[in-house]
N, C-alpha and C positions, 0 to 999 in steps of 0.2 A: 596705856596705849595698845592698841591693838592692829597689827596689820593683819589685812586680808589680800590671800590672792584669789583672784575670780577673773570672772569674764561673766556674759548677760545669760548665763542658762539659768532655766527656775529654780533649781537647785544652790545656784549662787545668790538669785535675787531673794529668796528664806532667808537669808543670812545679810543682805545688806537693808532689809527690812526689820527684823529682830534687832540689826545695829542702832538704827534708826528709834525704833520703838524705845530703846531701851536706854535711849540717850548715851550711849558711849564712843568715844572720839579712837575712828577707824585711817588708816592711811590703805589705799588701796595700790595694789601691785597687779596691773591687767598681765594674764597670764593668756599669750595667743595660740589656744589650745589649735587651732588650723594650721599654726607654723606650727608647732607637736613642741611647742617650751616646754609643753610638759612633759616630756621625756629627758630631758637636762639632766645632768646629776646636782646644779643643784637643786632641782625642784627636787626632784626624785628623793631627795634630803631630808625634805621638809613631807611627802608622802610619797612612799614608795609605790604606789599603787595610778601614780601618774593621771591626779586628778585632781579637780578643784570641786568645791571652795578646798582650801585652807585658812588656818587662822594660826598666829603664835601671838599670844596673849603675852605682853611683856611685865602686864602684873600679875602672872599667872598664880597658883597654889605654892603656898612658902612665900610668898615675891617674888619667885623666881619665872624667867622664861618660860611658855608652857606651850607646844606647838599640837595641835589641832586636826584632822578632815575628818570629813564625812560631812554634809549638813547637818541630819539627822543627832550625832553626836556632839557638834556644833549649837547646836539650839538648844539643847538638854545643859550644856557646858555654861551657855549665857545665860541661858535660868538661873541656873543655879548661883550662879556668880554675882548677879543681881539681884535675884530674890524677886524676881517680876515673871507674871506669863504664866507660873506654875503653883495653882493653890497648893497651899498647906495644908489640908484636913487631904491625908491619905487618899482616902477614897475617889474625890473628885480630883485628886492629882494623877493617879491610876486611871480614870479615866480620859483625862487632858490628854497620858503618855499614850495610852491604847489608842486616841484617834491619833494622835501624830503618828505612830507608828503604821495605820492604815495606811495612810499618806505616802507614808514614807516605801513602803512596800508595795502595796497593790495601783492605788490614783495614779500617784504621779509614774512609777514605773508603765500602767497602761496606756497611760495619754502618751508618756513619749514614748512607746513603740508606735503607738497608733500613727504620730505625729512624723516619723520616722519614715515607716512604711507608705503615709499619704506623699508625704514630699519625693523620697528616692526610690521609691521599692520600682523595679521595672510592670509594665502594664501586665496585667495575666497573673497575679501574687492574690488569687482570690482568698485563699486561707488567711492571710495577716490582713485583707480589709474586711474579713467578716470577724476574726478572732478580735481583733484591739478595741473597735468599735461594742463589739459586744459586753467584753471585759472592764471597758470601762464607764461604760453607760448605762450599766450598775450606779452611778456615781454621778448620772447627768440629774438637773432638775428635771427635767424630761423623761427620766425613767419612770414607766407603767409600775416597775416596782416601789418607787418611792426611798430608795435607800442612800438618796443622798443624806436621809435625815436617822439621828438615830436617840437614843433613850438616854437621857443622864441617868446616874444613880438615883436623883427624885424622883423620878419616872418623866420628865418630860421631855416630850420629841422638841429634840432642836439638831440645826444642822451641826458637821463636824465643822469644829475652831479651823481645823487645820485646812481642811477641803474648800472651805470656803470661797479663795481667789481661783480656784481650778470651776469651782459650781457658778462664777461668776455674781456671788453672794459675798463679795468684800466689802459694799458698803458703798453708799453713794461718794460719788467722785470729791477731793477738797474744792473748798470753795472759793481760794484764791487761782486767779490765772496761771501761777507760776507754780513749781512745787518747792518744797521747804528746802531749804539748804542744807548737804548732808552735812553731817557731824564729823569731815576728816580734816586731815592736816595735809597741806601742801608738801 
């Protein structure tokens, strides 16, 4: 069993997506980073760095408790735990990490400044609406450069795994009207 604490930023939703995927039975703990819970001590506990996600894996390594943040660490943690998401043959598992890790770094850190700066930046911030839009659209389908797409080790151009729900390339919608039922416990 696995609790997560979160709230709906993209950063949380990697991780209750991965949960999902992965078939593992999550309880969630909404953390209302706008009340600042995350400053608590006991959040602060569980990450000192006063941020979500979180995760404490109660069958963690040994069997023992094992408590978690970062997503980016978090996703590498349920790979591995699972044995899903992340090829086996080195090479193309090195390459799976190198795109998460863009992701992890450059995408999603540009889209939310960009996203940041569009919502609250006051009017007259022309540097942060030229800079983020440009930084990240490196990364749109719509870029002249083309670099949302990049090379596997066979050599074929395919988009990044990880980029994908940011490039709007996640895959057509499911085809029931409802969505699936997560996988937690009351």
């Amino acid at each position: 069993m696995i609790d997560l604490y979160a709230m709906g930023s993209p950063n949380v939703v990697k991780i209750y997506i991965a949960l999902e995927k992965m078939g593992l039975t999550y309880t969630v703990h909404p953390v209302d980073v706008f009340g600042e819970e995350q400053f608590k001590p006991e959040f602060l506990r569980l990450n000192p760095n006063a941020k979500v996600p979180v995760i404490t894996d109660h069958d963690g390594p040994g069997g023992k408790p094992y408590t978690l943040f970062e997503s980016g660490a978090i996703l590498l943690y349920l790979a591995e735990k699972t044995g899903q998401l992340l090829p086996k043959d080195p090479v193309a598992r090195f390459d799976a990490i190198q795109w998460m890790m863009v992701q992890m770094t450059l995408v999603g850190p540009m889209f939310g400044q960009y996203v940041h700066f569009m919502r609250f930046a006051p009017k007259g911030n022309d540097y942060a609406f030229d800079r983020y839009p440009r930084k990240s659209g490196g990364f749109s389908p719509h870029s002249k450069s083309g670099s949302a797409w990049r090379h596997s080790s066979a050599g074929r151009a395919i988009p990044s795994p990880t980029s994908r729900p940011f490039l709007g390339r996640a895959g057509s919608a499911p085809s029931s009207a409802s969505p699936p039922k997560p996988n937690t416990q009351s």
